[in-house]
Backbone as JSON Lines, residues from 0, in Angstrom:
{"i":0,"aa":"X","n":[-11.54,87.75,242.81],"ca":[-11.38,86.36,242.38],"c":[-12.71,85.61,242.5]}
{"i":1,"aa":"X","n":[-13.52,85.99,243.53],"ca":[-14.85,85.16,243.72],"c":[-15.78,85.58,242.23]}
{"i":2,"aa":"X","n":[-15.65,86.84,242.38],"ca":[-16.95,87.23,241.05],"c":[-16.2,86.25,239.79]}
{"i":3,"aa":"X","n":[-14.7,86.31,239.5],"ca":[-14.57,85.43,238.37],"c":[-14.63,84.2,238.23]}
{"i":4,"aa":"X","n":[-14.86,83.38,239.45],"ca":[-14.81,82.07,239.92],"c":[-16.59,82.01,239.56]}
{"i":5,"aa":"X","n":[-17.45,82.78,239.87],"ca":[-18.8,82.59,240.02],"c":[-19.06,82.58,238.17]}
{"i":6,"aa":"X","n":[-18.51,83.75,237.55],"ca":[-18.53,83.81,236.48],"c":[-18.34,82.47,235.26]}
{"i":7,"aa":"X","n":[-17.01,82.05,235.72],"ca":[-16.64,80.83,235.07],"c":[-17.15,79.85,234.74]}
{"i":8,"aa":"X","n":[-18.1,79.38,236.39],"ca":[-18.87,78.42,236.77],"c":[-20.17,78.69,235.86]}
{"i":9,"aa":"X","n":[-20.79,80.09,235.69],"ca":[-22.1,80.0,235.13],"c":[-21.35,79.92,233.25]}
{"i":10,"aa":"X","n":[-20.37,80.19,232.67],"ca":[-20.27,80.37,231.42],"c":[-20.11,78.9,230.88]}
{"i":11,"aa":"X","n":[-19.66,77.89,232.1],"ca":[-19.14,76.33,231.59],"c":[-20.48,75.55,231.66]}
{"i":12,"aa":"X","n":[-21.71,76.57,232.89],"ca":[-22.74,75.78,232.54],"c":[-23.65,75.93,231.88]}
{"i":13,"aa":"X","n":[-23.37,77.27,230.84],"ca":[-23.92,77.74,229.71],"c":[-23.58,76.74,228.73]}
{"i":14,"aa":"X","n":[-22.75,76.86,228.7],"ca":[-21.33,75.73,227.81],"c":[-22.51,74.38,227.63]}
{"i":15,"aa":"X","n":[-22.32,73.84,228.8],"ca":[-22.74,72.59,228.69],"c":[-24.26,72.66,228.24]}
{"i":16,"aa":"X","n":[-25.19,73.26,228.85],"ca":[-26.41,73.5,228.34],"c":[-26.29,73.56,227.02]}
{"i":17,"aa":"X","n":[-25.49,74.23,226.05],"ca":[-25.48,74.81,224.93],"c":[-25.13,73.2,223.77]}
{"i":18,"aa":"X","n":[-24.03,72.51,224.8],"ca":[-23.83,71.65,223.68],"c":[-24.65,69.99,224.07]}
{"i":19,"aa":"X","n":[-25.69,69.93,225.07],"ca":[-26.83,69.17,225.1],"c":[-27.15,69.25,224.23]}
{"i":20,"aa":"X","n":[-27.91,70.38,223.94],"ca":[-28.76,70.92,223.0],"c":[-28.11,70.42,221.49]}
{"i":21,"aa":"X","n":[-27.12,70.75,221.68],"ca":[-26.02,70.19,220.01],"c":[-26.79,68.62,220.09]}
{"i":22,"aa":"X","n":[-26.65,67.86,220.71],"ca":[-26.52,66.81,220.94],"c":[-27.9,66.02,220.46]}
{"i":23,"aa":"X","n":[-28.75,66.96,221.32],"ca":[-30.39,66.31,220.67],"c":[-30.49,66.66,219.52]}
{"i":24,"aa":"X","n":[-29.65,67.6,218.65],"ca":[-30.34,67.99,217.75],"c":[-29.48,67.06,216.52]}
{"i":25,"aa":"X","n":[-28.77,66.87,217.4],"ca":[-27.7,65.76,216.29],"c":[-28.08,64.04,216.47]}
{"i":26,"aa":"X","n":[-28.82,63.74,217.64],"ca":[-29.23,62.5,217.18],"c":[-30.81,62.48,217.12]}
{"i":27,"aa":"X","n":[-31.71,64.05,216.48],"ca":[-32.72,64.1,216.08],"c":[-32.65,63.75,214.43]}
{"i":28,"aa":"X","n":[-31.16,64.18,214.01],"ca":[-30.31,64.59,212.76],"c":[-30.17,62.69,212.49]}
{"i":29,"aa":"X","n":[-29.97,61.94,212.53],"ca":[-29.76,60.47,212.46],"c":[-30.7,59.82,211.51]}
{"i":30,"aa":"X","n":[-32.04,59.66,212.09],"ca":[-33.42,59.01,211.5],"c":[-33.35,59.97,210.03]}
{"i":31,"aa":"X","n":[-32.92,61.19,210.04],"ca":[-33.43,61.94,209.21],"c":[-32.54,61.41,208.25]}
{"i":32,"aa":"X","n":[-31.07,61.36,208.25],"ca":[-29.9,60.81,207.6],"c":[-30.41,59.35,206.78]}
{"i":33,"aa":"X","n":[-30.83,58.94,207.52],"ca":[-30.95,57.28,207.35],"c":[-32.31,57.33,206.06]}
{"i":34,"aa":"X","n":[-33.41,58.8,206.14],"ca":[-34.22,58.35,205.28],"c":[-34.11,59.5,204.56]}
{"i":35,"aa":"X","n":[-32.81,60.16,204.04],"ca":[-32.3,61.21,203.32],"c":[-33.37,62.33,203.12]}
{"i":36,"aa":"X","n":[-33.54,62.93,203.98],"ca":[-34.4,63.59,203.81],"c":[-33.7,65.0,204.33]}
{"i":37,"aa":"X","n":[-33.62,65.93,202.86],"ca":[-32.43,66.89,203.01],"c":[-33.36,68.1,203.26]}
{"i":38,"aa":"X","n":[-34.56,68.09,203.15],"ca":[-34.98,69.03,203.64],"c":[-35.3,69.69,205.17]}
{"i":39,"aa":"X","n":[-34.99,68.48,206.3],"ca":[-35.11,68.34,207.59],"c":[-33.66,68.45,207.68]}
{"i":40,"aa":"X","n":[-32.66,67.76,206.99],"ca":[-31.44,68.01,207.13],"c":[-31.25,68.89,207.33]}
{"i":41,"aa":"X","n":[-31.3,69.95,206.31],"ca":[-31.36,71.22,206.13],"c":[-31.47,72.2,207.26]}
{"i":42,"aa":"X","n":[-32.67,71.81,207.71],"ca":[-33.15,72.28,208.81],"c":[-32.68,72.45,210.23]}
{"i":43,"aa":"X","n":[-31.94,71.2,210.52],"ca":[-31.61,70.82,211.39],"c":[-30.36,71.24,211.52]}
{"i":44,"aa":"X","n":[-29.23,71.27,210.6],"ca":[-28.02,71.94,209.92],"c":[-27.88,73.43,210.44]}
{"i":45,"aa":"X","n":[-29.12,74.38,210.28],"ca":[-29.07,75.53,210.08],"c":[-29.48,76.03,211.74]}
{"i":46,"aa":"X","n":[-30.26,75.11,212.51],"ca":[-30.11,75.4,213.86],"c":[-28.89,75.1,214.77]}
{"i":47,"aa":"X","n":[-28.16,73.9,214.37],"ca":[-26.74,73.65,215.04],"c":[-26.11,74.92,214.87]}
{"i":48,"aa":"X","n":[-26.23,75.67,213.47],"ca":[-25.08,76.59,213.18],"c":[-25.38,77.74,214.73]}
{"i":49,"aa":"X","n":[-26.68,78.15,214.38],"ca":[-27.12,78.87,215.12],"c":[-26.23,78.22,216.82]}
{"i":50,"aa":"X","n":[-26.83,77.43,217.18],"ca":[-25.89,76.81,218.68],"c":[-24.7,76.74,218.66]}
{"i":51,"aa":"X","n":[-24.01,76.71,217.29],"ca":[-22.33,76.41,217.56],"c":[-21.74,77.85,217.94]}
{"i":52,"aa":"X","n":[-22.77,79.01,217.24],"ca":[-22.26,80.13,217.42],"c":[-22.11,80.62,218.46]}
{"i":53,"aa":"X","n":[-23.53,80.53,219.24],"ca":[-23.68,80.99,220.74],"c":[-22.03,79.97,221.55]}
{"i":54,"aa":"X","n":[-21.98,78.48,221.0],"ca":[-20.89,77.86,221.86],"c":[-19.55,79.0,221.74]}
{"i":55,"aa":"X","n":[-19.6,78.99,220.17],"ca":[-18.27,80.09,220.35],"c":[-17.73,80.73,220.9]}
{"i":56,"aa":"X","n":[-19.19,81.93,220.76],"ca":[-19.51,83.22,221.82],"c":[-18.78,82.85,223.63]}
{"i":57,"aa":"X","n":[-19.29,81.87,223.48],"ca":[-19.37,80.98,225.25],"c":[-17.41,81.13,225.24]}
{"i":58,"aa":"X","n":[-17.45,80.0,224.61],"ca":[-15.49,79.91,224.38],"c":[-14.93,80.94,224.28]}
{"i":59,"aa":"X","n":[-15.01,82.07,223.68],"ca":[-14.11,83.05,224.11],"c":[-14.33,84.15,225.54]}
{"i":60,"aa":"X","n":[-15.63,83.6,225.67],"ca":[-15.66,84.35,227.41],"c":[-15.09,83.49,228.05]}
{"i":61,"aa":"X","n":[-15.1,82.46,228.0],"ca":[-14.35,81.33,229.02],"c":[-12.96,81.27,229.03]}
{"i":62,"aa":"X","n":[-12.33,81.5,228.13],"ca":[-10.92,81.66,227.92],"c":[-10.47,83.23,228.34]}
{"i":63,"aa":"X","n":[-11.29,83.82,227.79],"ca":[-10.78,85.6,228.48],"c":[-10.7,85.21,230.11]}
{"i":64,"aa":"X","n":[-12.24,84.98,230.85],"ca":[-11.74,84.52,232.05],"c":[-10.87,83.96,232.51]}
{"i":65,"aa":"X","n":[-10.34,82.58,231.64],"ca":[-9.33,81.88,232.14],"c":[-8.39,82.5,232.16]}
{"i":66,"aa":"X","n":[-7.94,83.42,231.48],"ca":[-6.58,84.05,231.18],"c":[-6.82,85.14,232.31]}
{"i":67,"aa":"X","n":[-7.81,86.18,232.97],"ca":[-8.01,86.34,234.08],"c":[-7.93,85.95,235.26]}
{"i":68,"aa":"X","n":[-8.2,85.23,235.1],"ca":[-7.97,83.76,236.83],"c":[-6.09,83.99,236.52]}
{"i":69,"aa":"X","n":[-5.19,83.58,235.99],"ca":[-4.18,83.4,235.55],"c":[-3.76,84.26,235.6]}
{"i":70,"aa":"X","n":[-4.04,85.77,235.68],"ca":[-3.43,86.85,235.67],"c":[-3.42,87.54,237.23]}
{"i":71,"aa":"X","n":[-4.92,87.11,237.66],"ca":[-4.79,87.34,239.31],"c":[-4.28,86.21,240.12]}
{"i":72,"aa":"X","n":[-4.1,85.1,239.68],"ca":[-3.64,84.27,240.71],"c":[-1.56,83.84,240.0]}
{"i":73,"aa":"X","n":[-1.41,84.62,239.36],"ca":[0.37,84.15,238.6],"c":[0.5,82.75,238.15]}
{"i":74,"aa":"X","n":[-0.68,82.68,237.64],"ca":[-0.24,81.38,236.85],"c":[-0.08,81.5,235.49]}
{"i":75,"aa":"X","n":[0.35,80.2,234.78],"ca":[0.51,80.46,233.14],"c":[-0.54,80.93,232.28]}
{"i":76,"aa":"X","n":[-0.85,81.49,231.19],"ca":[-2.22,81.97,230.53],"c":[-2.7,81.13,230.14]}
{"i":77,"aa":"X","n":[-2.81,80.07,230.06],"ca":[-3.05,78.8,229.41],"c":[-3.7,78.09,230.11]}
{"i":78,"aa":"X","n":[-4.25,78.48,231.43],"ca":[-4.31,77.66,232.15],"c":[-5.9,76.36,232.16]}
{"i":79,"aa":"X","n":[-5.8,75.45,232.55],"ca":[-6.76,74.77,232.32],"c":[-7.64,74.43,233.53]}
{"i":80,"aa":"X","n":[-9.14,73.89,233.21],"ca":[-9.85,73.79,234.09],"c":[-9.73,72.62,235.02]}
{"i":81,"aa":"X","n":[-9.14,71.56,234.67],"ca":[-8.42,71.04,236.01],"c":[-7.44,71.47,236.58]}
{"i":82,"aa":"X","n":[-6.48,72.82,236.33],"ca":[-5.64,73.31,237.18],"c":[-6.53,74.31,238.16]}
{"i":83,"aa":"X","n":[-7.43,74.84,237.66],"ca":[-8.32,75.2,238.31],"c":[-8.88,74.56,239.69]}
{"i":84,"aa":"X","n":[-9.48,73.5,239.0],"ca":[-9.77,72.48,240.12],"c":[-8.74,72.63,241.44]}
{"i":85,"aa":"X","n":[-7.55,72.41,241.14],"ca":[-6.64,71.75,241.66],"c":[-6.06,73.11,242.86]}
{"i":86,"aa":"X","n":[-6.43,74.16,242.0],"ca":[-5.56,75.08,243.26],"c":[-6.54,75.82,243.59]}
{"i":87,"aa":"X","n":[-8.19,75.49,243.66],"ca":[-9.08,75.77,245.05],"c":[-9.41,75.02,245.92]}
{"i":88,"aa":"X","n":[-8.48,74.02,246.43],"ca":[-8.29,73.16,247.21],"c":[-8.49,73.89,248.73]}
{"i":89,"aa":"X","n":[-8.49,75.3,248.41],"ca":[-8.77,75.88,250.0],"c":[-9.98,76.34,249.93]}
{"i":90,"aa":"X","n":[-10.68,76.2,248.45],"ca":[-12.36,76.83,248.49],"c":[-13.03,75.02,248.34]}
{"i":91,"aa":"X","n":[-13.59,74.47,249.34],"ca":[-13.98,72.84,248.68],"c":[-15.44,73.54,248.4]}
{"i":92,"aa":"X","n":[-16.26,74.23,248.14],"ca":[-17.64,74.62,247.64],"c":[-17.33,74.96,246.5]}
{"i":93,"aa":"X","n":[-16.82,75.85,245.65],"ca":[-16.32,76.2,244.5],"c":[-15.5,75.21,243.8]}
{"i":94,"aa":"X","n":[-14.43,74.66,244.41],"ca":[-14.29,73.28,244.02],"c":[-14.79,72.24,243.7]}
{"i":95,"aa":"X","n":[-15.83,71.72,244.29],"ca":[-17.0,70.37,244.66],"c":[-17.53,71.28,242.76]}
{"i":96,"aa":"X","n":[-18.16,72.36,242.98],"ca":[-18.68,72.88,242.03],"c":[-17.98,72.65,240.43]}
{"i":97,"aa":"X","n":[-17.07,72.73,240.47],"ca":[-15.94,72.81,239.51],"c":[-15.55,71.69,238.97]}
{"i":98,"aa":"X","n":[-15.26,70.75,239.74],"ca":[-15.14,69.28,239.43],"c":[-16.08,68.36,238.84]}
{"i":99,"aa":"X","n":[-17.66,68.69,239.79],"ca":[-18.82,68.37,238.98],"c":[-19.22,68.68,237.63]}
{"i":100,"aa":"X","n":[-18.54,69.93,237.2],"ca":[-18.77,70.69,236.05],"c":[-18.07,70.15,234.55]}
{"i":101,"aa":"X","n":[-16.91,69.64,235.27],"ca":[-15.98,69.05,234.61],"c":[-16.52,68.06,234.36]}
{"i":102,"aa":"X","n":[-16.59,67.13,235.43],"ca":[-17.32,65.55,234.68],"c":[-18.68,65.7,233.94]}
{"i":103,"aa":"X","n":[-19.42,66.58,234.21],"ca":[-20.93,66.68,233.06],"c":[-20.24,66.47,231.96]}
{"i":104,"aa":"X","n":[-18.77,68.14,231.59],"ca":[-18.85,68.2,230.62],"c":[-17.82,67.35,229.65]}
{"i":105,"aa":"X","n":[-17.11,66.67,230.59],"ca":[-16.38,65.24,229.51],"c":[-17.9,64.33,229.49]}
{"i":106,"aa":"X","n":[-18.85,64.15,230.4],"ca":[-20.12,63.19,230.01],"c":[-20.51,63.76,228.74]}
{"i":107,"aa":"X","n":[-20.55,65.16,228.44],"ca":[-21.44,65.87,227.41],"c":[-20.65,65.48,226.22]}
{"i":108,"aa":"X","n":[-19.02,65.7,226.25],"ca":[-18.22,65.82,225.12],"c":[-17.63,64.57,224.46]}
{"i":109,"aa":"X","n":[-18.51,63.73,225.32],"ca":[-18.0,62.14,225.33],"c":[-19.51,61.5,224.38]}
{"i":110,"aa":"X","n":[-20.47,61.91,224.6],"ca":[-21.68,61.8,224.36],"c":[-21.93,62.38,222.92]}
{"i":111,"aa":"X","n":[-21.89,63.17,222.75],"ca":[-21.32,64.56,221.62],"c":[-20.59,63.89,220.38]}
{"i":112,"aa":"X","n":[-19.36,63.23,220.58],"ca":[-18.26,62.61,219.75],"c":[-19.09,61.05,219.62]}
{"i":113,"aa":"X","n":[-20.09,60.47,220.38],"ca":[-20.15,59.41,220.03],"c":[-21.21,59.54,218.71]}
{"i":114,"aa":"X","n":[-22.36,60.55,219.16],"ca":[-23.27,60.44,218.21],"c":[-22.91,61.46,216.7]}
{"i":115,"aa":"X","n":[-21.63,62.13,217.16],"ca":[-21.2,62.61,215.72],"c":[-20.2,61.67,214.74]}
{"i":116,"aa":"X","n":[-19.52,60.89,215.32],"ca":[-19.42,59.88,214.66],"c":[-20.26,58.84,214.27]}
{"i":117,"aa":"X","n":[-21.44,58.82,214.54],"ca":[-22.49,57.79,214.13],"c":[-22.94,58.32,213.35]}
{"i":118,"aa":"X","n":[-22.98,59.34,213.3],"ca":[-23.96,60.18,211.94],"c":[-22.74,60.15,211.32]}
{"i":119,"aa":"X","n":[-21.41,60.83,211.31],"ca":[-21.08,61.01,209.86],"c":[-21.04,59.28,209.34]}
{"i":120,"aa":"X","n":[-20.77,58.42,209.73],"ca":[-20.69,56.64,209.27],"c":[-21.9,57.12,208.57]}
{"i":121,"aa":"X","n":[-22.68,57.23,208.82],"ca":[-24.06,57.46,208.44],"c":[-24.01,58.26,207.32]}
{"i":122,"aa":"X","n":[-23.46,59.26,207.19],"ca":[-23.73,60.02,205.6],"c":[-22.63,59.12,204.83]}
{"i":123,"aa":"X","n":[-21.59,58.64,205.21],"ca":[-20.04,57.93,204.47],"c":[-20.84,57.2,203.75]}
{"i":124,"aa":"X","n":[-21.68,56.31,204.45],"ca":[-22.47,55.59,203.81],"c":[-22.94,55.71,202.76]}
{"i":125,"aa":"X","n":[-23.69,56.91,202.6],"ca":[-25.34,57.19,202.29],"c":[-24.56,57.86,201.14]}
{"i":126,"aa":"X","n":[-22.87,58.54,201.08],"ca":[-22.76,58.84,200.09],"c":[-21.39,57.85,198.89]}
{"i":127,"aa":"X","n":[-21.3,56.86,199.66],"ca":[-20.85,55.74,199.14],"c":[-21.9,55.03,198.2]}
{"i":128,"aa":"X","n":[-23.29,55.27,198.82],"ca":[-24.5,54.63,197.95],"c":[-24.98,55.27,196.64]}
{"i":129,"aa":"X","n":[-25.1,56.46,196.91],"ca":[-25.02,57.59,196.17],"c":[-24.3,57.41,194.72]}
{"i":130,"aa":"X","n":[-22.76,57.8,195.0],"ca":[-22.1,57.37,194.22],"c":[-21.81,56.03,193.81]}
{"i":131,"aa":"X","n":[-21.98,54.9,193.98],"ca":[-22.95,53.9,193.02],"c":[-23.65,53.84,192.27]}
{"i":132,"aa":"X","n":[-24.83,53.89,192.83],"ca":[-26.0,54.29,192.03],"c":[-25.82,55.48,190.56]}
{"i":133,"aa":"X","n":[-25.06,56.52,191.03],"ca":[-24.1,57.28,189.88],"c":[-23.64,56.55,188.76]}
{"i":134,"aa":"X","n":[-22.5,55.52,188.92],"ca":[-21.73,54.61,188.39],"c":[-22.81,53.62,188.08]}
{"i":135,"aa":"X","n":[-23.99,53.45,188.25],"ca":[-24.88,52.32,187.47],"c":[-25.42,53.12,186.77]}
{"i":136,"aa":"X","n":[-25.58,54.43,187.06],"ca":[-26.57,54.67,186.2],"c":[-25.81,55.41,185.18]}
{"i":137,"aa":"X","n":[-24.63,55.65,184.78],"ca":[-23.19,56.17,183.93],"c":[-23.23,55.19,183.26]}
{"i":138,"aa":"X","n":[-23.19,54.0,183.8],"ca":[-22.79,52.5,182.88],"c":[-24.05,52.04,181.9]}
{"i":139,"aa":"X","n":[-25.35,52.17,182.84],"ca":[-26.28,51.85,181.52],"c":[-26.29,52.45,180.8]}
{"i":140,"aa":"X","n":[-25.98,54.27,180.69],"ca":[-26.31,54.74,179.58],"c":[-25.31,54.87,178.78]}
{"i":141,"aa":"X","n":[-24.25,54.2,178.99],"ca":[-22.93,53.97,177.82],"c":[-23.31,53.21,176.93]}
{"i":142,"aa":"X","n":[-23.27,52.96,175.92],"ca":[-23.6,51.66,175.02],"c":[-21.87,50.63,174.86]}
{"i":143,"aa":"X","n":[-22.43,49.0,175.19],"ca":[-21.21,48.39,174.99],"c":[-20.47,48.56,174.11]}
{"i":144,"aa":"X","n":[-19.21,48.71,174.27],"ca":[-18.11,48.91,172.97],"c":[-17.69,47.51,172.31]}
{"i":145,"aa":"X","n":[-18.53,47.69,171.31],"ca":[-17.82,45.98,170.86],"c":[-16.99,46.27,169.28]}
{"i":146,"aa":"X","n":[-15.19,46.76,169.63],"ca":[-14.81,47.24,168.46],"c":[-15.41,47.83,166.82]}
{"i":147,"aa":"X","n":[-15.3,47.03,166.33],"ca":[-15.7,48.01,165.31],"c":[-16.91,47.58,164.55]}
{"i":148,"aa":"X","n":[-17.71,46.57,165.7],"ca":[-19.19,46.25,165.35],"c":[-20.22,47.24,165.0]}
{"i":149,"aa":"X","n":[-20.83,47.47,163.68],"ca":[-22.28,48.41,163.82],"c":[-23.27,47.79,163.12]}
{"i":150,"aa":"X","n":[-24.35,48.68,162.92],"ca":[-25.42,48.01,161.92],"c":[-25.35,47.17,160.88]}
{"i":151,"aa":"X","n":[-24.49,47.62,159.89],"ca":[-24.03,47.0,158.82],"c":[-23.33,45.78,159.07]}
{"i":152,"aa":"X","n":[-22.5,45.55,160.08],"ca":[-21.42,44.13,160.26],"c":[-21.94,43.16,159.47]}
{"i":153,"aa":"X","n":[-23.24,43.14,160.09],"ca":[-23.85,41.74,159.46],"c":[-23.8,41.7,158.01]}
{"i":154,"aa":"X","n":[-24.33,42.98,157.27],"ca":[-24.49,42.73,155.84],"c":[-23.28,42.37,155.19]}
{"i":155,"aa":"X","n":[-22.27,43.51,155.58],"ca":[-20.84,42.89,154.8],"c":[-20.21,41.92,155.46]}
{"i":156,"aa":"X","n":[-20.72,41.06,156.54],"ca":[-19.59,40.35,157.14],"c":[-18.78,40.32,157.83]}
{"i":157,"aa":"X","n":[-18.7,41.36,157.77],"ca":[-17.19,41.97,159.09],"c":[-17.69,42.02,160.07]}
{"i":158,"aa":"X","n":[-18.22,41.26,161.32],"ca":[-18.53,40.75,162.29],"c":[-17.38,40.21,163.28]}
{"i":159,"aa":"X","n":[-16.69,40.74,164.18],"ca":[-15.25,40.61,164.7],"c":[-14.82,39.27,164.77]}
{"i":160,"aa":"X","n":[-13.34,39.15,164.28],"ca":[-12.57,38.19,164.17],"c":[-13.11,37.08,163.14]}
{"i":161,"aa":"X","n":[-13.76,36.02,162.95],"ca":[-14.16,34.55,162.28],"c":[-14.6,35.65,160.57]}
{"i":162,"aa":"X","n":[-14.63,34.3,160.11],"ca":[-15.53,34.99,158.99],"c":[-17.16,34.57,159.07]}
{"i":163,"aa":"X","n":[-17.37,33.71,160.23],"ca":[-18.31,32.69,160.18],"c":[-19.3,33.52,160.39]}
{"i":164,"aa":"X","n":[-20.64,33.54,160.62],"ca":[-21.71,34.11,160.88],"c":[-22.61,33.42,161.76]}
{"i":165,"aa":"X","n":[-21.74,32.55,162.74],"ca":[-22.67,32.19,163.99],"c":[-22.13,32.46,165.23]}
{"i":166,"aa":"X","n":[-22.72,32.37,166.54],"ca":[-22.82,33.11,167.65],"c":[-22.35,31.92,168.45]}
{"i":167,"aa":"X","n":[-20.91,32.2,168.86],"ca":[-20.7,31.53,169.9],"c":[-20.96,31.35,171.26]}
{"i":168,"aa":"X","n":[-21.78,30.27,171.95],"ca":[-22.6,30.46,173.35],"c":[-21.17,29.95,174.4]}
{"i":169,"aa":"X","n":[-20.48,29.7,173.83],"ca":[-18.8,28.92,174.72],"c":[-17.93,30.07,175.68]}
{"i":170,"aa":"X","n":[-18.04,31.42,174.96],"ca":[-17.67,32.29,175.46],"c":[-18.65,33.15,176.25]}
């Protein structure tokens, strides 16, 4: 039980190391957003992937363990890291350890969710602008539809509705 207890402890502080790192690289990812610059995007995109993977990697050792802890101590497989906490109440060093680990990593995952919601606002934006700019630039190159007005109107007259041939400024 100690080697998996020691184990746990170093894979959650892999964990956390791993998704710091998410973190700088996501509010390095911000400035870059803000001055669309997709080639740093890019960049920056393709190293998270790289870190989310290693997180992965991390998550399923952490859960095999957990389901280990759970299998030597008869608890449910499911078990979670504050139940953890909670029933080494006779180890307080491994505990103290465990608890600390926990609060980094709601600090980390709390930290994490704030600046990934600031960035995506940030692209919602950027592609709300986007598509505008789309729609202006769709609209200038339509030509106004003014029924069955063309070159000729003027010569024969048929100039919509009046028979008159002056330009009303009222409308």
């Amino acid at each position: 039980m100690a080697s998996l207890m020691e184990h746990i402890i170093e894979v959650l502080e892999q964990e956390n190391t791993e998704y710091r790192t998410l973190i700088k690289l996501s509010e390095e990812k911000t400035p870059i957003i803000i001055k669309a610059d997709l080639e740093n995007l890019n960049r920056i995109t393709e190293a998270e992937q790289v870190i989310v993977a290693r997180i992965q990697k991390l998550e399923k050792d952490r859960m095999s363990t957990m389901a280990d802890i759970a299998e030597v101590t008869n608890l449910k497989p499911d078990i979670k890291l504050g139940d953890l906490i909670t029933m080494m109440d006779k180890h307080p060093e491994e505990q103290k350890k465990l608890q600390d680990l926990h609060d980094r990593l709601k600090e980390t995952m709390r930290r994490m969710k704030q600046v990934n919601e600031q960035n995506r606002d940030l692209l919602q934006d950027s592609l709300e602008m986007v598509q505008f700019e789309m729609n202006l630039l769709q609209s200038l190159k339509t030509a106004p539809e003014t029924a069955d007005y063309n070159s000729s109107a003027y010569a024969n007259g048929s100039i919509m509705g009046s028979g008159t041939k002056r330009f009303d400024a009222k409308q």
